[in-house]
N, CA, C and O of each residue as an XYZ file, in Angstrom:
860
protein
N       7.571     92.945   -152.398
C       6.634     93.128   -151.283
C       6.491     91.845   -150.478
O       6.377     91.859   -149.253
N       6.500     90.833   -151.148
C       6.552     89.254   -150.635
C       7.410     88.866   -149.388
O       7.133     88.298   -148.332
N       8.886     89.537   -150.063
C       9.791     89.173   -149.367
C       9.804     89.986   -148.262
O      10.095     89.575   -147.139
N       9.442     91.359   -148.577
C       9.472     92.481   -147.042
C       8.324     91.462   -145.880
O       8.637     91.404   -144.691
N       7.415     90.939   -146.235
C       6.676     90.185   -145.517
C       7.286     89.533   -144.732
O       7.354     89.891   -143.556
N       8.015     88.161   -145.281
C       8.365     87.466   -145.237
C       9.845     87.812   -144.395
O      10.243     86.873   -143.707
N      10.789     89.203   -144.381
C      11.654     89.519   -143.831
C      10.995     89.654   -142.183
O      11.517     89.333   -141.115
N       9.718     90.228   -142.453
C       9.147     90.847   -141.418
C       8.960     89.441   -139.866
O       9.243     89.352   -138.671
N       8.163     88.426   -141.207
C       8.402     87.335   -140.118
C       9.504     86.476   -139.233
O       9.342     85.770   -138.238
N      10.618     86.795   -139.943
C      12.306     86.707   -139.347
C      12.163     87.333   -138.465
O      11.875     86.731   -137.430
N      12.290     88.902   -138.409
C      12.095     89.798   -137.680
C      11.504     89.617   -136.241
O      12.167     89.866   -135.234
N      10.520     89.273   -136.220
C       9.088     88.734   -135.377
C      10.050     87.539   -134.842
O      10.468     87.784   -133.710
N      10.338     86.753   -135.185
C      10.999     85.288   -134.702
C      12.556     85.413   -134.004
O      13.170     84.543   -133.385
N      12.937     86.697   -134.304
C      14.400     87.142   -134.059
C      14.195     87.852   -132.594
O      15.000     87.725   -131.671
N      13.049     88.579   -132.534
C      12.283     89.037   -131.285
C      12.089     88.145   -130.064
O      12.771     88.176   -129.039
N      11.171     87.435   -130.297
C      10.727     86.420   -129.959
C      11.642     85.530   -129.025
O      11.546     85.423   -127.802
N      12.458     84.978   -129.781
C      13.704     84.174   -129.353
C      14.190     85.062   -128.702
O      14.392     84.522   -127.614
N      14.644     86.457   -128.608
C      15.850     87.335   -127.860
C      15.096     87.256   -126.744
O      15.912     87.389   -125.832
N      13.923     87.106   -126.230
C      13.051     86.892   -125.262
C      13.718     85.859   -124.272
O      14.305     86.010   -123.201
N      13.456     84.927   -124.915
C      13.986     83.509   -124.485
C      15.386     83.768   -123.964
O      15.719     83.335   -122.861
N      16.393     84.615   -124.897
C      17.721     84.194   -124.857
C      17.983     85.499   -123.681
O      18.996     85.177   -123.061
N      17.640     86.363   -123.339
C      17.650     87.292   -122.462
C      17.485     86.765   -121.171
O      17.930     87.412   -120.222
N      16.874     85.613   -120.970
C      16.427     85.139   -119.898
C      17.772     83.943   -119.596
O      18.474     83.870   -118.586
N      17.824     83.102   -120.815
C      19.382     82.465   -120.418
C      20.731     83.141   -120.061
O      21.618     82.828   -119.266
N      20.544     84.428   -121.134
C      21.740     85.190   -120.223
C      21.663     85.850   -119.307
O      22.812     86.292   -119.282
N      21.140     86.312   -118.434
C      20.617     86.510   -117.496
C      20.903     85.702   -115.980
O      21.139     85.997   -114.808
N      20.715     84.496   -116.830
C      21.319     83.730   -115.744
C      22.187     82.548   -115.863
O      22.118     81.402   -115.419
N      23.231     83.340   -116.781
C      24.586     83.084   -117.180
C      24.847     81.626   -118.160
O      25.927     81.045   -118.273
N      23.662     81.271   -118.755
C      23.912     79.612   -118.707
C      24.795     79.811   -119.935
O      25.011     80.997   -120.186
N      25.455     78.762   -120.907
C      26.253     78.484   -122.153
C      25.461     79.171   -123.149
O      26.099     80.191   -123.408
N      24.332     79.147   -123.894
C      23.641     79.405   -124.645
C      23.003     80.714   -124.204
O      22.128     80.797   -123.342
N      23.472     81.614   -124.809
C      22.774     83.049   -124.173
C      21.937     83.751   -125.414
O      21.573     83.071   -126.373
N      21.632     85.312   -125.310
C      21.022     85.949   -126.197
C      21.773     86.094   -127.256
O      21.367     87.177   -127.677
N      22.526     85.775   -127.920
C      22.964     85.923   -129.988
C      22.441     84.454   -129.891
O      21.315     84.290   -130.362
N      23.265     82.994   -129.189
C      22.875     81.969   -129.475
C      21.191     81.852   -130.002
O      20.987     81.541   -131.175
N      20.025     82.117   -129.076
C      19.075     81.709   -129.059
C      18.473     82.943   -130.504
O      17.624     82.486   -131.270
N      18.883     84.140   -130.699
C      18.277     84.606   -131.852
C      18.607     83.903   -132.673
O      17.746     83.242   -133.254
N      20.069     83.775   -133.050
C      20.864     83.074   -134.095
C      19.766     82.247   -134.843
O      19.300     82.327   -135.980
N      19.445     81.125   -133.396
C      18.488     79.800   -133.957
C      17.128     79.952   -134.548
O      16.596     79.310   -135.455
N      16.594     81.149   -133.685
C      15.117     81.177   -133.668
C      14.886     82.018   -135.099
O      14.015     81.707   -135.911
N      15.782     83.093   -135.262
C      15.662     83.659   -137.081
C      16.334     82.522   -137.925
O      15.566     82.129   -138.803
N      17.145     82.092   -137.919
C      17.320     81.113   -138.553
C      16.044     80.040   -139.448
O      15.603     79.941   -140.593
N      15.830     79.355   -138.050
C      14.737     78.774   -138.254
C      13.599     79.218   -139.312
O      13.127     78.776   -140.359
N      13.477     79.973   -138.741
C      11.723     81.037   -139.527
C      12.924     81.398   -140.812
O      12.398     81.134   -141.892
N      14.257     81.879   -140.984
C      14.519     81.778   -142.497
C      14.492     80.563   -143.529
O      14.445     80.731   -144.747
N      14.529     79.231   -142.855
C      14.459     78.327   -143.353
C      13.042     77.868   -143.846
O      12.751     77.214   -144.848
N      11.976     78.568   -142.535
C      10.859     78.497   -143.323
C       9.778     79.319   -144.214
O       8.642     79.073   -144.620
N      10.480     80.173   -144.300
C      10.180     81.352   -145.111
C      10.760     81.023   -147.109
O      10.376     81.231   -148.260
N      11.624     80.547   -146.512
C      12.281     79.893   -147.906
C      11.387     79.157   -148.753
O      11.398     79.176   -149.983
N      10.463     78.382   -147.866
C       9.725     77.417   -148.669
C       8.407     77.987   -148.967
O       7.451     77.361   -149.423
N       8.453     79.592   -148.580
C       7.359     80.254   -149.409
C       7.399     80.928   -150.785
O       6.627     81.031   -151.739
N       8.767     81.385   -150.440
C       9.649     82.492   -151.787
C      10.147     81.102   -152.491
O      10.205     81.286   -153.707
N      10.419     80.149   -152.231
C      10.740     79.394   -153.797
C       9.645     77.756   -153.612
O       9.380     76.865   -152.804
N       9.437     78.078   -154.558
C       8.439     77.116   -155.229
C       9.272     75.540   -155.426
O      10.296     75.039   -155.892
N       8.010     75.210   -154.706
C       8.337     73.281   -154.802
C       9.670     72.707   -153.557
O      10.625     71.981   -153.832
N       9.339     73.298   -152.209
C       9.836     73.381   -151.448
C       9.069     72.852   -149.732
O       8.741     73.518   -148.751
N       9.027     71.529   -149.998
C       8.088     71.064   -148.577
C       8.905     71.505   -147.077
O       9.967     71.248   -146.510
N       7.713     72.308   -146.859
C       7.927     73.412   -145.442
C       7.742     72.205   -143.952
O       8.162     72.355   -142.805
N       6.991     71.097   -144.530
C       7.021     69.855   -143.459
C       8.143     69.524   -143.310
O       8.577     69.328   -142.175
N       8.817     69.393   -144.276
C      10.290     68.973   -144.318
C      11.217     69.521   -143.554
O      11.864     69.164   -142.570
N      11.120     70.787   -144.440
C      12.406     71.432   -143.337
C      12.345     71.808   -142.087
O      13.306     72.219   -141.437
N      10.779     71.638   -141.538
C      10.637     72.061   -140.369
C      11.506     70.458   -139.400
O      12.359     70.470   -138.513
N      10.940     69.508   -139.951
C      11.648     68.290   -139.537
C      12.570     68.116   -139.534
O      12.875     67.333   -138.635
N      14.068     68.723   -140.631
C      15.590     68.821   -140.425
C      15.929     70.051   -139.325
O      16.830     70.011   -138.488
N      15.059     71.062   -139.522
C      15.152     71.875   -138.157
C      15.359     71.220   -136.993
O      16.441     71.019   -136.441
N      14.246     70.886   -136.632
C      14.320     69.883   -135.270
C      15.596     69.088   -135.015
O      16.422     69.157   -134.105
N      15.509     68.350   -136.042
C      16.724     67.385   -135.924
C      18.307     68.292   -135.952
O      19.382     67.707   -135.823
N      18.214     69.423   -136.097
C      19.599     69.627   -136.795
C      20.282     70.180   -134.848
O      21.211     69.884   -134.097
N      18.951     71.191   -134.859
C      18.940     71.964   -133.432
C      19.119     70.767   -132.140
O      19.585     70.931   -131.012
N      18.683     69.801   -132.639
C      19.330     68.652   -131.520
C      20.583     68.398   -131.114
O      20.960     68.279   -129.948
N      21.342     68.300   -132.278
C      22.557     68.271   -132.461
C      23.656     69.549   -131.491
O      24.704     69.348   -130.876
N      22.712     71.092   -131.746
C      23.174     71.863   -131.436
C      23.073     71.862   -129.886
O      24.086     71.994   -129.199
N      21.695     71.693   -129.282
C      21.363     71.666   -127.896
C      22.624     70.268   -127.657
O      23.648     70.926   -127.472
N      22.889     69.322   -127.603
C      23.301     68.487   -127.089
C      24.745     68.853   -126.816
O      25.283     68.375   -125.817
N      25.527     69.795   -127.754
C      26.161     70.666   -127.019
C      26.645     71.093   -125.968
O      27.769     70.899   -125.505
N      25.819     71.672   -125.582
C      25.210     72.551   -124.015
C      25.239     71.718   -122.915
O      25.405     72.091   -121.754
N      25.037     70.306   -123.388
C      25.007     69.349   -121.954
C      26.318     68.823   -121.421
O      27.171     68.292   -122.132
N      26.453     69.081   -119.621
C      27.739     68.135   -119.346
C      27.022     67.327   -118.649
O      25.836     67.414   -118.329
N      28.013     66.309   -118.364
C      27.517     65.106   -117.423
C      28.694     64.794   -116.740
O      29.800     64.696   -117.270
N      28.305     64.559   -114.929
C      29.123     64.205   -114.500
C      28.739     62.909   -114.037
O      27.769     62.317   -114.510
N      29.834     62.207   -112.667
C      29.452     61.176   -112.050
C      28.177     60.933   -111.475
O      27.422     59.969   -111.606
N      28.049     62.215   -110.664
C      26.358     62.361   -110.080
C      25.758     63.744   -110.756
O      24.745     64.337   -110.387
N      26.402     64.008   -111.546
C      25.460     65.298   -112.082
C      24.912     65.355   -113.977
O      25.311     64.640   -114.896
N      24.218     66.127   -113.997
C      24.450     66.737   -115.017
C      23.770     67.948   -115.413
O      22.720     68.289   -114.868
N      24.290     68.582   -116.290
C      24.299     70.156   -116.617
C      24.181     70.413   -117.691
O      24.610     69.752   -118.637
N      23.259     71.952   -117.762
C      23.128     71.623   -119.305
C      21.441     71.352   -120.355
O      21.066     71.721   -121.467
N      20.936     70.662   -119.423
C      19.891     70.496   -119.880
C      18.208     71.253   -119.876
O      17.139     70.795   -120.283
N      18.381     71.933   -119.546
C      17.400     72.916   -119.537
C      17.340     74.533   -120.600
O      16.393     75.170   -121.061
N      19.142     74.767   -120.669
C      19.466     75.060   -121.862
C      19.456     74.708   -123.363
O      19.102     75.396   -124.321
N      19.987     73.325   -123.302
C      19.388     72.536   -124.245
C      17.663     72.590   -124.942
O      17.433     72.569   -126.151
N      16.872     72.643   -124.132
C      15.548     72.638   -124.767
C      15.103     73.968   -124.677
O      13.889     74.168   -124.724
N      15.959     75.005   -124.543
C      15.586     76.291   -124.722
C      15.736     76.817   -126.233
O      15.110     77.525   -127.022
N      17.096     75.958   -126.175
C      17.740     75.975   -128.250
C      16.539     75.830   -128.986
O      15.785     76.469   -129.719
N      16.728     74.397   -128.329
C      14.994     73.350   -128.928
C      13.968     74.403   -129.465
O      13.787     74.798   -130.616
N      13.291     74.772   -128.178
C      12.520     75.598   -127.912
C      12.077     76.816   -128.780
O      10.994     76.985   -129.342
N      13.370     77.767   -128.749
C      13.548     78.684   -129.792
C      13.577     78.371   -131.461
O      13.668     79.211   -132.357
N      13.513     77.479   -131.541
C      13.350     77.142   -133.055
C      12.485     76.480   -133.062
O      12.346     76.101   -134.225
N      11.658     76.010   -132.369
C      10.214     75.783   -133.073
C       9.715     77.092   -132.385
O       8.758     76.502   -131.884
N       9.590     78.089   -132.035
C       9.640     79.545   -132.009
C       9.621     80.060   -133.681
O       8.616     80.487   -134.250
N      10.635     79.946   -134.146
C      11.412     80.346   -135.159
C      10.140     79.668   -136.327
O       9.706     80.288   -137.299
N       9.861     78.724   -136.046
C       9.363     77.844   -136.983
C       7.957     78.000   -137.454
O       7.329     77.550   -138.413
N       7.568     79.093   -136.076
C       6.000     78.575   -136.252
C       5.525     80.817   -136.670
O       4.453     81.280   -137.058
N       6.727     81.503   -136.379
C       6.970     82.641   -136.799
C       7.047     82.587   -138.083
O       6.209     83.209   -138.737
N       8.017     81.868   -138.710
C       8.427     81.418   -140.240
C       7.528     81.242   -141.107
O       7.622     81.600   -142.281
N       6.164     80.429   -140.387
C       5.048     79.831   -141.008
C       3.715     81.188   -141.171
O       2.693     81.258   -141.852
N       4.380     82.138   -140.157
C       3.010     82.982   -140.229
C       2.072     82.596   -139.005
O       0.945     83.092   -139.018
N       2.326     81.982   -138.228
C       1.577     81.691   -136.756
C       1.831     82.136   -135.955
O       2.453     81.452   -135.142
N       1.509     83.750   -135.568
C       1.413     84.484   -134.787
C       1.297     83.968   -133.350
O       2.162     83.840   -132.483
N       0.232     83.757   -133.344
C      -0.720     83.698   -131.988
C       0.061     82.151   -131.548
O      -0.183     81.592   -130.479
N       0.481     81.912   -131.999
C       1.204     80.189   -131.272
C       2.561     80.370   -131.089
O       3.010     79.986   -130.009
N       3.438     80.940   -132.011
C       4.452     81.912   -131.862
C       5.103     82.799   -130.319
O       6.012     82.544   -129.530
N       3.957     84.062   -130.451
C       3.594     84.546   -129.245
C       3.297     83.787   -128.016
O       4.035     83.742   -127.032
N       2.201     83.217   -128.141
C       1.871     82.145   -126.810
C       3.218     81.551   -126.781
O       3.864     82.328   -126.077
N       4.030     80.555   -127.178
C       4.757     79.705   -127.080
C       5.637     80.348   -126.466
O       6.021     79.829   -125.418
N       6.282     81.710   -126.885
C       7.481     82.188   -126.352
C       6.434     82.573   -124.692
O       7.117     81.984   -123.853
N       5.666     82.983   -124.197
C       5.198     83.509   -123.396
C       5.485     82.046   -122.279
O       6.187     81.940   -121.274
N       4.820     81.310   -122.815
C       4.823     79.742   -121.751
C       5.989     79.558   -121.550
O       6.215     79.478   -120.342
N       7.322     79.394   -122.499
C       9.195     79.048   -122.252
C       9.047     80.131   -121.326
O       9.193     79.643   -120.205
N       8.770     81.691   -121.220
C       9.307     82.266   -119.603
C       8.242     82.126   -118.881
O       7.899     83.293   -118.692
N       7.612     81.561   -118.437
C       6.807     81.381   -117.735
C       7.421     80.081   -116.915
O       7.608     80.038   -115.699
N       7.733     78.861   -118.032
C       8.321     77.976   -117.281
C       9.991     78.022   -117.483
O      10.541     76.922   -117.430
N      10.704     79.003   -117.672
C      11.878     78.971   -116.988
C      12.063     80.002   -116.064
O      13.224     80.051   -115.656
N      11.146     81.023   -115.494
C      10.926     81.785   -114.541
C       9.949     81.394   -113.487
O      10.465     81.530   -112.378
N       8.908     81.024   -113.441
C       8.000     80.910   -112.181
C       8.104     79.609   -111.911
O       7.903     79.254   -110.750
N       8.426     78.659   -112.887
C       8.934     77.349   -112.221
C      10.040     77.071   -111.812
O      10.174     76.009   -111.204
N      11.276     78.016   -112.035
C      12.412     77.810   -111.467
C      12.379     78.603   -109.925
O      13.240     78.484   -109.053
N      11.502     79.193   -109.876
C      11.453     79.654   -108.397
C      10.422     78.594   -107.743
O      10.070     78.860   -106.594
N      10.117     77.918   -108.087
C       9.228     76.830   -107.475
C      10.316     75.649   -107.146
O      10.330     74.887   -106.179
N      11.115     75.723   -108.120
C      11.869     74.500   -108.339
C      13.393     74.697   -107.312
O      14.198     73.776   -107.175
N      13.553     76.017   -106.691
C      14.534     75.899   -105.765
C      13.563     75.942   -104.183
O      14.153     76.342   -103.179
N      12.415     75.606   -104.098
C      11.451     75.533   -103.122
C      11.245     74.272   -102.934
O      10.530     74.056   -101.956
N      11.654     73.202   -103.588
C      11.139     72.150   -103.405
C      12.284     71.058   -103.532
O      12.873     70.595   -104.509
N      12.380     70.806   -102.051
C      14.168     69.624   -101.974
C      13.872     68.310   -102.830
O      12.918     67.533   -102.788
N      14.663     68.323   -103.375
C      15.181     67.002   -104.262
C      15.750     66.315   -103.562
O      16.291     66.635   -102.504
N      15.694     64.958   -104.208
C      16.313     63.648   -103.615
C      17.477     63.271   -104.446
O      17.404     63.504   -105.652
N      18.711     62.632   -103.882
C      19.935     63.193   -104.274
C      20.464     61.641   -104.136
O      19.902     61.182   -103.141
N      21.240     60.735   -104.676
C      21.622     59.824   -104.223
C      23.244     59.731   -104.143
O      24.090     59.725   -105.038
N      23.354     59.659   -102.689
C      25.064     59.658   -102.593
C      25.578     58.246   -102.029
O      24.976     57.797   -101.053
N      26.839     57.379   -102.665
C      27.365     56.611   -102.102
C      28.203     55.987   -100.725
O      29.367     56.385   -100.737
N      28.000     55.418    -99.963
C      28.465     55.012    -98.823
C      29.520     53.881    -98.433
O      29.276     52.705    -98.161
N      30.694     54.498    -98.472
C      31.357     53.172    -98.028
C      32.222     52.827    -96.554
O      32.687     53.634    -95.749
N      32.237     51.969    -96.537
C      32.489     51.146    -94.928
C      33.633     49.864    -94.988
O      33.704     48.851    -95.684
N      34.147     50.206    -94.334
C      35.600     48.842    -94.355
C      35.804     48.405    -93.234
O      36.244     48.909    -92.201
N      35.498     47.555    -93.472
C      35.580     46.343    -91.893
C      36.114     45.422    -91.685
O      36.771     45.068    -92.664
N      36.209     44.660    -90.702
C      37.430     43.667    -90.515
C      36.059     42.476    -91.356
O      34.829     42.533    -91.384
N      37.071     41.498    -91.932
C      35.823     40.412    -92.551
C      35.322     39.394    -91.563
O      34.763     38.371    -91.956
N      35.490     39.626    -90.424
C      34.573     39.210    -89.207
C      33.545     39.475    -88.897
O      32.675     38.733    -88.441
N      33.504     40.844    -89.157
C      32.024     41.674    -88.926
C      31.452     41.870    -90.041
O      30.625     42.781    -90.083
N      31.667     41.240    -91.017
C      31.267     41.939    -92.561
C      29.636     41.675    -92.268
O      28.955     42.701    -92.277
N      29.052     40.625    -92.054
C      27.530     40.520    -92.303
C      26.533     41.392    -90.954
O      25.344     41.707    -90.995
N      27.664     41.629    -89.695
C      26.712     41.855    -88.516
C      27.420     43.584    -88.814
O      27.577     44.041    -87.681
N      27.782     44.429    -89.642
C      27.808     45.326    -89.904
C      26.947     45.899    -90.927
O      26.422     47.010    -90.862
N      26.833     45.018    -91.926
C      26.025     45.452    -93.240
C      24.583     45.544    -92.705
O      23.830     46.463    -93.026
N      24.170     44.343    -91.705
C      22.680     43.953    -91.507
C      22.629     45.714    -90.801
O      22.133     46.680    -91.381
N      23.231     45.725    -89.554
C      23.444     46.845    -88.899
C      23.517     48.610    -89.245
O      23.110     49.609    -88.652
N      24.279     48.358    -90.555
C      24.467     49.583    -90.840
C      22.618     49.814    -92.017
O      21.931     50.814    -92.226
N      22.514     48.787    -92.344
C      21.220     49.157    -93.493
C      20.149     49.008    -92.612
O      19.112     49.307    -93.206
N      19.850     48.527    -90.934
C      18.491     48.971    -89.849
C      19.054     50.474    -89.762
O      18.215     51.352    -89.960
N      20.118     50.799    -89.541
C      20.404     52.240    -89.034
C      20.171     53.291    -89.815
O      19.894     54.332    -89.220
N      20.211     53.325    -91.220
C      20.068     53.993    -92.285
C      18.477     54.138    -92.329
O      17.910     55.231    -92.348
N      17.823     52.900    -92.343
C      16.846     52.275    -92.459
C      15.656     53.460    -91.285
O      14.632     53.873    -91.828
N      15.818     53.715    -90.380
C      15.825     53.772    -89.261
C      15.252     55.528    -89.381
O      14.192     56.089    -89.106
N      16.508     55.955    -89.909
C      16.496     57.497    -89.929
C      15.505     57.763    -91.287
O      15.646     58.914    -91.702
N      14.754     57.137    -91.893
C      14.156     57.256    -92.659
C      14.925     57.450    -94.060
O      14.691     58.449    -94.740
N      15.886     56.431    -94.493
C      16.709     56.982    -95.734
C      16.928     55.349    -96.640
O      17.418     54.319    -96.175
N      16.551     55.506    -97.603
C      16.061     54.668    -98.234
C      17.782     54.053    -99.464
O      18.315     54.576   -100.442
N      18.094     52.648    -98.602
C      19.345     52.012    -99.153
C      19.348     50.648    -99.559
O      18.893     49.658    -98.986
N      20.099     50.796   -100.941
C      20.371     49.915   -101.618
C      22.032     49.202   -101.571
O      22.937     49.883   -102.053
N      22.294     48.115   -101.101
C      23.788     47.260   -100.986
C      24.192     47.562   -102.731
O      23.621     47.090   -103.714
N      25.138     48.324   -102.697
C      25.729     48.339   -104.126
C      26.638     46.781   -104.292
O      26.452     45.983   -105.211
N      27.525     46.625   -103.288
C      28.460     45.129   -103.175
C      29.604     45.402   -102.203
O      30.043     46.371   -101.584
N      29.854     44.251   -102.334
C      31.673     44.419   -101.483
C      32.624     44.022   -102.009
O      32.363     43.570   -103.124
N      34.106     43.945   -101.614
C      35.725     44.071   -101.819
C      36.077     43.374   -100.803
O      35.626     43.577    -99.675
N      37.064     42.325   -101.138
C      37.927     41.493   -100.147
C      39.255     42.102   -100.216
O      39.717     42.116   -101.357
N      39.970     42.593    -99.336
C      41.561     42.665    -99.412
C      41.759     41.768    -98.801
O      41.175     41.627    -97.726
N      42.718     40.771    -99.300
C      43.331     39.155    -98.812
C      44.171     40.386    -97.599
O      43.788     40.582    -96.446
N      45.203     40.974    -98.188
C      46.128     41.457    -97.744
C      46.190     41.973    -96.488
O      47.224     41.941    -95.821
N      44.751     42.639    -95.958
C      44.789     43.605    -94.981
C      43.709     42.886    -94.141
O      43.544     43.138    -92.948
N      42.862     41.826    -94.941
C      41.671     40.928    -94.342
C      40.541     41.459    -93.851
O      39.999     41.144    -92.791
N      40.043     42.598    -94.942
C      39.314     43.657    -94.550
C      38.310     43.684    -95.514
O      38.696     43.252    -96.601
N      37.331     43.991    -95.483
C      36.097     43.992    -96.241
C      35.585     45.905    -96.821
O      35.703     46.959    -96.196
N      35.100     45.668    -98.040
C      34.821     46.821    -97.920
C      33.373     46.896    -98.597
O      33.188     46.176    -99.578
N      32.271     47.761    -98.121
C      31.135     47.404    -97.957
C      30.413     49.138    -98.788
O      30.509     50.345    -98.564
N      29.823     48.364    -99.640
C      28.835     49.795   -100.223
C      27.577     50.048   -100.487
O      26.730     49.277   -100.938
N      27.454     51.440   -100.115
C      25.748     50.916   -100.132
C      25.348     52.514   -100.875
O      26.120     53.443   -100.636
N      24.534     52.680   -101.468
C      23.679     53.559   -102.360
C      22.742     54.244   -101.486
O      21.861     53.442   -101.174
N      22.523     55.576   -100.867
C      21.706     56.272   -100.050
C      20.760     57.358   -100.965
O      21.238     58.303   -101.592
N      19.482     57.052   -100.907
C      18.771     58.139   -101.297
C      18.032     58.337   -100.437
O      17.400     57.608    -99.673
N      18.189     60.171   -100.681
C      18.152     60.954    -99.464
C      17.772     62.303   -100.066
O      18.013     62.718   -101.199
N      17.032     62.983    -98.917
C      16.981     64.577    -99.440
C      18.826     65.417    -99.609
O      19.897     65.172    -99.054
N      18.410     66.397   -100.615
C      19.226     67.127   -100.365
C      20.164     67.481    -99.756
O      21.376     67.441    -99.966
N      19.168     68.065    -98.483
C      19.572     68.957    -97.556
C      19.349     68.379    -96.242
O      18.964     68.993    -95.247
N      19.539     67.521    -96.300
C      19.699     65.998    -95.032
C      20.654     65.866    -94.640
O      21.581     65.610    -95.409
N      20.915     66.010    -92.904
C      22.160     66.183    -91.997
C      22.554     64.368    -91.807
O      21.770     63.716    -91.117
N      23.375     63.878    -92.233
C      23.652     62.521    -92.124
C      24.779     61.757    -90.968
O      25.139     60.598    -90.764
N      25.131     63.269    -90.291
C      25.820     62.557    -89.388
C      25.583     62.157    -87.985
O      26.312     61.490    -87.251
N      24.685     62.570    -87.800
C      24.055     61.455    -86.649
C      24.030     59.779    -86.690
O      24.383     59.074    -85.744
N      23.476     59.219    -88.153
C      23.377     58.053    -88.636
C      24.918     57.841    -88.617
O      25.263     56.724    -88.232
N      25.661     58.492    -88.875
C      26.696     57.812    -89.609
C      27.882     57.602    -88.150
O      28.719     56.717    -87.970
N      27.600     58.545    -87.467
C      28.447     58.081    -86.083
C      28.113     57.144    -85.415
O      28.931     56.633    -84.651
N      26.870     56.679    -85.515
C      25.966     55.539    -84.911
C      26.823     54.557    -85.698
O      27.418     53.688    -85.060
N      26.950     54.611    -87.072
C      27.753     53.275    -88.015
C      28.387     53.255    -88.182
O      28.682     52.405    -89.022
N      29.652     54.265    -87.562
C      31.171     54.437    -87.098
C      31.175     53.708    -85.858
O      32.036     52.830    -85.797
N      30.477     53.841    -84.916
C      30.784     53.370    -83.498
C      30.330     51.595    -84.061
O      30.451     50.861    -83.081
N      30.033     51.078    -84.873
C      29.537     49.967    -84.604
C      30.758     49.120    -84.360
O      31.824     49.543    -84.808
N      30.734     47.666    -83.527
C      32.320     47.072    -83.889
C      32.682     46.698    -84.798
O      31.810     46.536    -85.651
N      33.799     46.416    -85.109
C      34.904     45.991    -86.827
C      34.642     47.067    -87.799
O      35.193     47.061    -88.900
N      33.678     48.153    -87.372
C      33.912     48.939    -88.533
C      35.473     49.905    -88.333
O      35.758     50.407    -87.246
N      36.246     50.021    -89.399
C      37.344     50.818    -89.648
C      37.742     52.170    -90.101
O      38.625     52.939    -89.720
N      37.038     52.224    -90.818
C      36.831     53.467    -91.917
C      35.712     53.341    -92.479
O      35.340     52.242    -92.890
N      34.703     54.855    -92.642
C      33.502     55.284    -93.129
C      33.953     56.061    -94.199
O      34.930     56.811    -94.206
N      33.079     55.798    -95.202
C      33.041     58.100    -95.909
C      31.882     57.922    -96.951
O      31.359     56.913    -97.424
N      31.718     58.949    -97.096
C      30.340     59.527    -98.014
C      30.831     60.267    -99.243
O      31.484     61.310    -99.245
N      30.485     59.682   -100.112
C      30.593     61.038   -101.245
C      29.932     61.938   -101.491
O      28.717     61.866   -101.312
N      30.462     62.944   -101.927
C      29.755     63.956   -102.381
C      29.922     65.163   -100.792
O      29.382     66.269   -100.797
């Protein structure tokens, strides 16, 4: 009878999590609905264990839980040059197993709540969160004859300056060879910020040669 209990709370935690994981697949990320049950019954079996056998600290394993599911979320993450991906999935893993954990334990009502708040904030804040432009930082570089190197840099960072876009001089490059300078600078900026107005203004300047933007 113990154990039907105790199955029951798997059960409950296997629920729970498919909640969560319905919502990652849904919107296609790496970690979808088997992943996130997988973890979240899991979990609550690990802590269910330390009810059915005796002399078994449930602090404990809740603490290799955590740690183990780290391992697993970290997974899920890529990283690029200017990006990275991944991470919001990651603490959904997380997420779902202390789900799992607090099901495992017999904590309903925190259980419940908890899974309720993860869609709450990966649904009504992700529609908030494509409402609200981010600041994006893309690199700028400029090659100039090394005549103009200082009355371009001063020039090009009032002009930047100017349009309201906030720049940092990353450094410069000497080519002996070509006697040309090459000049970089770090732009943070919205998003969804049209940059070529500024940037024809710091094309037309003199000795500049070549411009470009990443990204």
């Amino acid at each position: 009878m113990v154990e039907l209990e105790l199955l029951g709370r798997v059960l409950i935690a296997a629920g729970l999590s498919g909640v969560i994981g319905v919502e990652r697949e849904f919107h296609g990320r790496p970690a979808g609905l088997r992943t996130h049950i997988l973890v979240g019954s899991g979990a609550a079996l690990a802590m269910v264990s330390a009810t059915a056998l005796a002399g078994i600290d449930s602090a404990r394993i809740a603490a290799g839980i955590i740690t183990g599911i780290g391992f697993l979320g970290a997974g899920t993450i890529m990283r690029g040059e200017n990006w990275v991906r991944g991470l919001t999935t990651a603490a959904s893993v997380w997420f779902v197993a202390t789900v799992g954990i607090l099901a495992g334990d017999g904590l309903w009502v925190l259980a419940t709540g908890g899974t309720a708040l993860g869609l709450i904030v990966l649904e009504a804040v992700d529609y908030l969160e494509h409402r609200i432009t981010s600041t994006v930082a893309r690199m700028l570089t400029i090659v100039v004859s090394a005549a103009a190197r200082t009355a371009v840099c001063d020039a090009a960072r009032a002009r930047l300056r100017d349009a309201g876009i906030r720049v940092n001089t990353v450094g410069w490059g000497w080519n002996q060879t070509t006697a040309q300078v090459t000049l970089r600078f770090q732009l943070h900026l919205r998003e969804d910020e049209d940059l070529t107005p500024v940037l024809e203004k710091i094309a037309a300047l003199s000795g500049v040669n070549t411009i470009e933007l990443d990204g």
